[in-house]
PyMOL CGO cylinders between C-alpha atoms (Angstrom):
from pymol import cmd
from pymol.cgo import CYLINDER

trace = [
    CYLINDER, 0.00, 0.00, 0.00, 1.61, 2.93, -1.07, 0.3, 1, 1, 1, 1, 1, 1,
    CYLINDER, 1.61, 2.93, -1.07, 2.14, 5.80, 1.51, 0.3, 1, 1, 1, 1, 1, 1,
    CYLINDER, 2.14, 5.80, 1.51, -0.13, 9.06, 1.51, 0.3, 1, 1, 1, 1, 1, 1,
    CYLINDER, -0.13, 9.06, 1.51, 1.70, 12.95, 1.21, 0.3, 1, 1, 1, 1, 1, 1,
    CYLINDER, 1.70, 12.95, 1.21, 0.24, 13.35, 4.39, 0.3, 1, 1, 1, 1, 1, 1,
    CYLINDER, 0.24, 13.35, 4.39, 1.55, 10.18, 6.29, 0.3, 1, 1, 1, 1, 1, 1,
    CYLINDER, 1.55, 10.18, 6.29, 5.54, 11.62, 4.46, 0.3, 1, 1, 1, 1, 1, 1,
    CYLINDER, 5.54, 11.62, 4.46, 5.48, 14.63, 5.48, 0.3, 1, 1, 1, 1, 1, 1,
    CYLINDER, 5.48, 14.63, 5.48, 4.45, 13.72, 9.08, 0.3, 1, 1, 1, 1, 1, 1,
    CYLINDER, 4.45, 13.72, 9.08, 7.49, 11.98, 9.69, 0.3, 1, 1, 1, 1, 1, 1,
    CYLINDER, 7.49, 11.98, 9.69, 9.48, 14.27, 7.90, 0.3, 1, 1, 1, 1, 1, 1,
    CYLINDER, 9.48, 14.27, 7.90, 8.66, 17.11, 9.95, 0.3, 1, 1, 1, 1, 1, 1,
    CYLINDER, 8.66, 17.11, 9.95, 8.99, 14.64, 13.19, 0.3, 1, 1, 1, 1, 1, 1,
    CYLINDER, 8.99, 14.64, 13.19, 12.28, 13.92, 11.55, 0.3, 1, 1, 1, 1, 1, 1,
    CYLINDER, 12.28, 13.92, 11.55, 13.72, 17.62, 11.62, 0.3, 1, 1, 1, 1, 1, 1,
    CYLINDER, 13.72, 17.62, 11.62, 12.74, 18.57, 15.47, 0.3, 1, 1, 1, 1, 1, 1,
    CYLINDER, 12.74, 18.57, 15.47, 13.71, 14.89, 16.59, 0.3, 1, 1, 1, 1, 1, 1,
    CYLINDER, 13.71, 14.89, 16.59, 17.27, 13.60, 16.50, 0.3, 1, 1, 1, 1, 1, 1,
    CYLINDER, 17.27, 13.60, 16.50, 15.61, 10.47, 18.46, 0.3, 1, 1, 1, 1, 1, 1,
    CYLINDER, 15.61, 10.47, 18.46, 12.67, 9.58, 15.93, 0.3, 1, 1, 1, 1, 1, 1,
    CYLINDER, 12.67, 9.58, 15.93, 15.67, 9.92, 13.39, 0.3, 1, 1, 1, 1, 1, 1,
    CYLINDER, 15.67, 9.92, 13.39, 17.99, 7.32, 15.15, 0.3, 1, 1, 1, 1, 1, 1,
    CYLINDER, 17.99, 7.32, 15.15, 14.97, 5.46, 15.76, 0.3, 1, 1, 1, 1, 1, 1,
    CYLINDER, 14.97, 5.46, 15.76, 14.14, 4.78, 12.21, 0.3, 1, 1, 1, 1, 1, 1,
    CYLINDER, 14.14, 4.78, 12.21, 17.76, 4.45, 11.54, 0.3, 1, 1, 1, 1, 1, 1,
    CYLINDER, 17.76, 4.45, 11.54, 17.30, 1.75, 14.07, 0.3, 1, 1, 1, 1, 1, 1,
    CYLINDER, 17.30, 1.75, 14.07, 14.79, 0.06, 13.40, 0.3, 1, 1, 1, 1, 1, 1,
    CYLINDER, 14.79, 0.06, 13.40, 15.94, -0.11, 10.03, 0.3, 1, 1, 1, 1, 1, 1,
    CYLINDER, 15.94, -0.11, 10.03, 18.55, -1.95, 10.26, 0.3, 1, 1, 1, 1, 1, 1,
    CYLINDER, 18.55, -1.95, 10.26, 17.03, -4.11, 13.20, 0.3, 1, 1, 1, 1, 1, 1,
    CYLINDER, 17.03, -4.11, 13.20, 14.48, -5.31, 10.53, 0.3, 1, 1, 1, 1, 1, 1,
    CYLINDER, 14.48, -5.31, 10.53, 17.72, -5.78, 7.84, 0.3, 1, 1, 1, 1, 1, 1,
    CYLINDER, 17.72, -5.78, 7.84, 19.03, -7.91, 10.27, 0.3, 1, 1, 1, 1, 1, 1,
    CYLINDER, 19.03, -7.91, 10.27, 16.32, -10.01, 11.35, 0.3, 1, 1, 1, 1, 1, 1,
    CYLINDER, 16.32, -10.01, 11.35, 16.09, -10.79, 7.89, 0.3, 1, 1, 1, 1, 1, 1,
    CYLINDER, 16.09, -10.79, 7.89, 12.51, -8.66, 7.01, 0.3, 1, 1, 1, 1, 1, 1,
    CYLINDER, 12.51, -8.66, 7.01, 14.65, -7.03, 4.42, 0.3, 1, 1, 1, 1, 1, 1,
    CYLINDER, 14.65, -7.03, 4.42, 11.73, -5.41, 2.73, 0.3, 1, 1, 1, 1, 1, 1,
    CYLINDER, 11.73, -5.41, 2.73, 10.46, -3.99, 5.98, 0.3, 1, 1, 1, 1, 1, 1,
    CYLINDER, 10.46, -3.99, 5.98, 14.26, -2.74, 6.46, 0.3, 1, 1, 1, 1, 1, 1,
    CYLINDER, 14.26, -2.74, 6.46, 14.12, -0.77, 2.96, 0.3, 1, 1, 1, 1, 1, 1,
    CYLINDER, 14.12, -0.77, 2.96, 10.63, 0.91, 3.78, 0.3, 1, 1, 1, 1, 1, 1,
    CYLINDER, 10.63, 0.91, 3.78, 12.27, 1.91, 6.95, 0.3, 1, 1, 1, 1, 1, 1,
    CYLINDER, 12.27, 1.91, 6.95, 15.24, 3.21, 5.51, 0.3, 1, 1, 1, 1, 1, 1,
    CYLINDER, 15.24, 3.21, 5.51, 14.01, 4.57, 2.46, 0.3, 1, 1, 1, 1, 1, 1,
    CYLINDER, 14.01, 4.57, 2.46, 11.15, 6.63, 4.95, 0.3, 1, 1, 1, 1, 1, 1,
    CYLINDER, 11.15, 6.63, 4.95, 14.94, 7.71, 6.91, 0.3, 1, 1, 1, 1, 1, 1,
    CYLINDER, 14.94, 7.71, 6.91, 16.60, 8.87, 3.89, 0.3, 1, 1, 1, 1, 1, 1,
    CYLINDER, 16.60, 8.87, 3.89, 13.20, 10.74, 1.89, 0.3, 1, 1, 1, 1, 1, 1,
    CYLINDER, 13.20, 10.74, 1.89, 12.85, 12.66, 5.83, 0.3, 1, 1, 1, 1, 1, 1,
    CYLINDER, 12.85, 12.66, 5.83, 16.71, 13.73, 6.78, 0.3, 1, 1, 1, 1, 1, 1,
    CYLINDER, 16.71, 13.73, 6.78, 19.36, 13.29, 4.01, 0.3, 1, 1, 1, 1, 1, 1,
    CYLINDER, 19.36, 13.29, 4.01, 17.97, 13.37, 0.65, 0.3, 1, 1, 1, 1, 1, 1,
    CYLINDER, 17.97, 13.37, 0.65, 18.74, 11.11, -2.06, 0.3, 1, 1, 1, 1, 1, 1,
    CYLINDER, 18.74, 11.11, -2.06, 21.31, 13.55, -4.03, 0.3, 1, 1, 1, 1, 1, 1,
    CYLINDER, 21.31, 13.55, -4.03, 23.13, 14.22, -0.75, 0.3, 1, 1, 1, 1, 1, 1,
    CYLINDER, 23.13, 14.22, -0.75, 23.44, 10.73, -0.09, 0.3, 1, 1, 1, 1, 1, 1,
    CYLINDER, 23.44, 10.73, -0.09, 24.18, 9.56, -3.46, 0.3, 1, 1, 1, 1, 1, 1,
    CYLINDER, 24.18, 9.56, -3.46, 26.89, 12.37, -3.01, 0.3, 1, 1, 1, 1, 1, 1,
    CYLINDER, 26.89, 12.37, -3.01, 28.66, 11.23, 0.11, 0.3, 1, 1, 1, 1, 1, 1,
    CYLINDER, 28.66, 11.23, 0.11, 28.06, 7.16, -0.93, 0.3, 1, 1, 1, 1, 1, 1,
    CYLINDER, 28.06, 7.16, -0.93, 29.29, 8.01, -4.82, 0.3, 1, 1, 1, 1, 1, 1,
    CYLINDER, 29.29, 8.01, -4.82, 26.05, 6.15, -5.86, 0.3, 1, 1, 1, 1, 1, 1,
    CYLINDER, 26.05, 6.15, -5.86, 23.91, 7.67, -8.27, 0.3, 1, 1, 1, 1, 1, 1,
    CYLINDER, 23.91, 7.67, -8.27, 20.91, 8.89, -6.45, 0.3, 1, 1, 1, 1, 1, 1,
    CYLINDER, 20.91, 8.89, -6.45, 18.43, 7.22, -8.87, 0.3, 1, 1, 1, 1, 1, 1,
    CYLINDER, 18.43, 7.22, -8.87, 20.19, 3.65, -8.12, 0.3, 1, 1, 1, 1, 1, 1,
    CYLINDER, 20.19, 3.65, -8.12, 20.13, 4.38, -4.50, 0.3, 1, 1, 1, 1, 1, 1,
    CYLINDER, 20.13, 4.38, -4.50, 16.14, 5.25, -4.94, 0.3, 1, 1, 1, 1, 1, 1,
    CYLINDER, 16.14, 5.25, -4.94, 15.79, 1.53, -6.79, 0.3, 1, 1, 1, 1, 1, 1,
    CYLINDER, 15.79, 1.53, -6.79, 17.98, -0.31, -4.00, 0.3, 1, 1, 1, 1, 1, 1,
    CYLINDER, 17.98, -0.31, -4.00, 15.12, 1.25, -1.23, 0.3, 1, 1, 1, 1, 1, 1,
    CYLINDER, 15.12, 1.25, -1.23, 12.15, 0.66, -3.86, 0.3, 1, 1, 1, 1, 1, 1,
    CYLINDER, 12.15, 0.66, -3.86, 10.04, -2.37, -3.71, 0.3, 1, 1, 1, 1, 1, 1,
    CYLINDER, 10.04, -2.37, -3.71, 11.54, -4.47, -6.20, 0.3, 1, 1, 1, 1, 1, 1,
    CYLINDER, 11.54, -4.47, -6.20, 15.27, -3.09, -5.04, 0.3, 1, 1, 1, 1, 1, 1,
    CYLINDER, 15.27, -3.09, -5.04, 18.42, -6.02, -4.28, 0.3, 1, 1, 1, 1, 1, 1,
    CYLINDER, 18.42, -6.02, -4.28, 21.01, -4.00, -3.15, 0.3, 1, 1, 1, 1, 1, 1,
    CYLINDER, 21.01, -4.00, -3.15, 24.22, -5.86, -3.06, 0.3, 1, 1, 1, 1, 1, 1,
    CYLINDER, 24.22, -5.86, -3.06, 25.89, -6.02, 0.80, 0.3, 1, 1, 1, 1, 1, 1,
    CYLINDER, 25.89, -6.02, 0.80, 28.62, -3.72, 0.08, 0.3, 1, 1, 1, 1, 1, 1,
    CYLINDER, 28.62, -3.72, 0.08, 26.20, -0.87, -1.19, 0.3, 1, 1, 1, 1, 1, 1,
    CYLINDER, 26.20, -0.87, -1.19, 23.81, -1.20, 1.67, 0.3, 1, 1, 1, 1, 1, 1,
    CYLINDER, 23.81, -1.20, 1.67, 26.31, -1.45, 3.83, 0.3, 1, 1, 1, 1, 1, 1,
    CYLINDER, 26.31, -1.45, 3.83, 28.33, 2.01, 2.34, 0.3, 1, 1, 1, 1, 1, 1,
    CYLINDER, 28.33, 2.01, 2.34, 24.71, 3.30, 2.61, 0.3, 1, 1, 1, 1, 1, 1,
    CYLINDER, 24.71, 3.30, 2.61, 24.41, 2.53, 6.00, 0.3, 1, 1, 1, 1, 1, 1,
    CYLINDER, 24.41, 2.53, 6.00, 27.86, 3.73, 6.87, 0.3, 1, 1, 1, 1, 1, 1,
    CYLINDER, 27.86, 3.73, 6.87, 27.18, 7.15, 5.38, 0.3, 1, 1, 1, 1, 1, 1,
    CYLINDER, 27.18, 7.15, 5.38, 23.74, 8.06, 7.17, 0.3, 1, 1, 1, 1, 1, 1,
    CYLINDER, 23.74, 8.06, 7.17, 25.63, 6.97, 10.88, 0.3, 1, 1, 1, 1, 1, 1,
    CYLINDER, 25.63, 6.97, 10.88, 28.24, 10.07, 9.83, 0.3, 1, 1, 1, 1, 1, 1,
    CYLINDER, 28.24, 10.07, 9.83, 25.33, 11.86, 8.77, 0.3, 1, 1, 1, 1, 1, 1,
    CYLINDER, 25.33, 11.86, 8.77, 23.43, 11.63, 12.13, 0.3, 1, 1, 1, 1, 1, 1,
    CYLINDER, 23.43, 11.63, 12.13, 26.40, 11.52, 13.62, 0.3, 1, 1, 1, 1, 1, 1,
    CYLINDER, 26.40, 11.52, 13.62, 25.60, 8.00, 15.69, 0.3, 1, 1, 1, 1, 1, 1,
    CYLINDER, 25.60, 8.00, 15.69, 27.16, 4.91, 15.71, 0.3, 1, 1, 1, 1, 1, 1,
    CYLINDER, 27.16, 4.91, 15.71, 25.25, 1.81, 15.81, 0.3, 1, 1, 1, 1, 1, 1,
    CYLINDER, 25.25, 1.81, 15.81, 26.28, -1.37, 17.39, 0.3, 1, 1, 1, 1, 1, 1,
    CYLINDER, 26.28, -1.37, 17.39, 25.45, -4.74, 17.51, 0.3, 1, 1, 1, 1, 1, 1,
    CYLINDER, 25.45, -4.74, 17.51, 24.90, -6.58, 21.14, 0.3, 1, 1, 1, 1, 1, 1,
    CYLINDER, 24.90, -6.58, 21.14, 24.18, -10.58, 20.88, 0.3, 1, 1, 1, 1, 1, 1,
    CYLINDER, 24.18, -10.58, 20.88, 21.21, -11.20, 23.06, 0.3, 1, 1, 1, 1, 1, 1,
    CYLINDER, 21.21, -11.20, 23.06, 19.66, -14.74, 24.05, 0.3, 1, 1, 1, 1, 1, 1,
]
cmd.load_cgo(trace, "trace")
């Protein structure tokens, strides 16, 4: 189901007066990449990127063109590890967090 203007530009303007919904998507983003819900991941991500950074400014600090970094997010997208990964890399100096990864049981 495709998302509405109004539903975008909610969480984009939650996005700019809240660096903790931002590291929350970026979060839970890569919490779903992980658990293996890799389209969930994308949506999540691709919600991140459309509300802070921009497509052109990321394609700009990855060296990705910004229309192959909009397919990688898009429904059909299969971005290779070493893109996502570079993608990821680039939004933590971005936000300025680093994320790690804990093992829990």
């Amino acid at each position: 189901m495709p998302l509405t203007r109004d539903f975008k530009e909610t969480v984009q303007r939650r996005a700019e007066r809240d660096p903790a919904f931002r590291e929350g998507l970026l979060k839970d983003g890569v919490e779903c990449l992980l658990a293996g819900d890799v389209d969930t991941g994308k949506i999540v991500l691709r919600d991140y990127i459309n509300a802070t950074i921009g497509f052109e400014k990321l394609g700009a600090l990855s060296n990705m063109p910004p229309k192959s970094l909009m397919r990688m997010f898009g429904p059909s997208g299969n971005p290779h590890a070493r893109n996502l990964f570079e993608v990821i890399h680039c939004i933590q100096q971005h936000e300025g967090v680093q994320l790690e990864v804990k093992a829990v049981r």
